[in-house]
N, C-alpha and C positions, 0 to 999 in steps of 0.2 A: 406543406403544412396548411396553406389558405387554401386549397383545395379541400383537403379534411375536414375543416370549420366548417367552409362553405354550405359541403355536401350536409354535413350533422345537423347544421341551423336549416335547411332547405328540407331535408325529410320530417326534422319538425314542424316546419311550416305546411307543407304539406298533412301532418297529421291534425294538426288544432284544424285546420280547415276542414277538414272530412269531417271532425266531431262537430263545428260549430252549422255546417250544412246540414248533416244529418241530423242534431239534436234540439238544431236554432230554427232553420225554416223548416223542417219538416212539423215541427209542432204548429205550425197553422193551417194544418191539411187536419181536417176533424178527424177522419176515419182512418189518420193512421197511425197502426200499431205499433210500439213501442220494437218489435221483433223486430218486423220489415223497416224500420230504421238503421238497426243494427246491419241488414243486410244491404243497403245503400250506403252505409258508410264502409261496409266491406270490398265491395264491388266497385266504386271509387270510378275513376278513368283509366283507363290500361296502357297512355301515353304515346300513343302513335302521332295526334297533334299536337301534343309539348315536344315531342323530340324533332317532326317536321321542321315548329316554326325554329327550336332553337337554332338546327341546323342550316335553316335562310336566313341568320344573319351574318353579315358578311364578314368577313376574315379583319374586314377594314378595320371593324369594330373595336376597343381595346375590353379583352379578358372574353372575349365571343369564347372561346376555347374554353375558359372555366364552365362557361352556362351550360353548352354543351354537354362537357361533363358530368357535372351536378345534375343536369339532366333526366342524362343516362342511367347515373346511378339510380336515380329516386324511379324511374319506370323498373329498371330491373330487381331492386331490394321490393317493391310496393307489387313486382308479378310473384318473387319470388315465396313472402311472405301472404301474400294473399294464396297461391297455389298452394304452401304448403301445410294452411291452416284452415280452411275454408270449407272444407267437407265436416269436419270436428263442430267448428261453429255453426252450420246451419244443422247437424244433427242435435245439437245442446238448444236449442230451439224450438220455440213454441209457433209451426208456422201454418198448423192447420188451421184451415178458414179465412173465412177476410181478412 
């Protein structure tokens, strides 16, 4: 069951950060468009160094195995849900030009 929570609260978290990246600093870059923000907040990290460092903490740790987890899940829902949408969305898309 705290695995479940974990993982739920953690792909949340995960989400508000990709919006607040993409819609918070990117608005101090003059020349960029509203679209190609859209597509920085889709694109995200693909988690090969979230899942590294999780799995370099040591076993010693107490609940290492949850982070792990939770980890894992959020790289593989965040490839899975990016692959499976990500043609659609940058089609719906105004990305000619600058």
């Amino acid at each position: 069951w705290a695995l479940r929570v974990l993982i739920f609260w953690t792909l949340v978290a995960v989400l508000i950060s990709r919006v607040l990246v993409s819609y918070g600093l990117l608005q101090l870059v003059p020349q960029m468009r509203r679209s190609w923000m859209d597509v920085v907040r889709m694109a995200g990290v693909r988690g090969a160094i979230s899942l590294a460092l999780a799995l370099s903490i040591p076993s010693s740790v107490p609940q290492a195995r949850l982070v792990v987890d939770a980890t894992f899940v959020v790289v593989v829902v965040t490839l899975l849900v990016g692959a499976l949408t990500y043609e659609r969305r940058v089609i719906a898309m105004d990305l000619r030009g600058g």
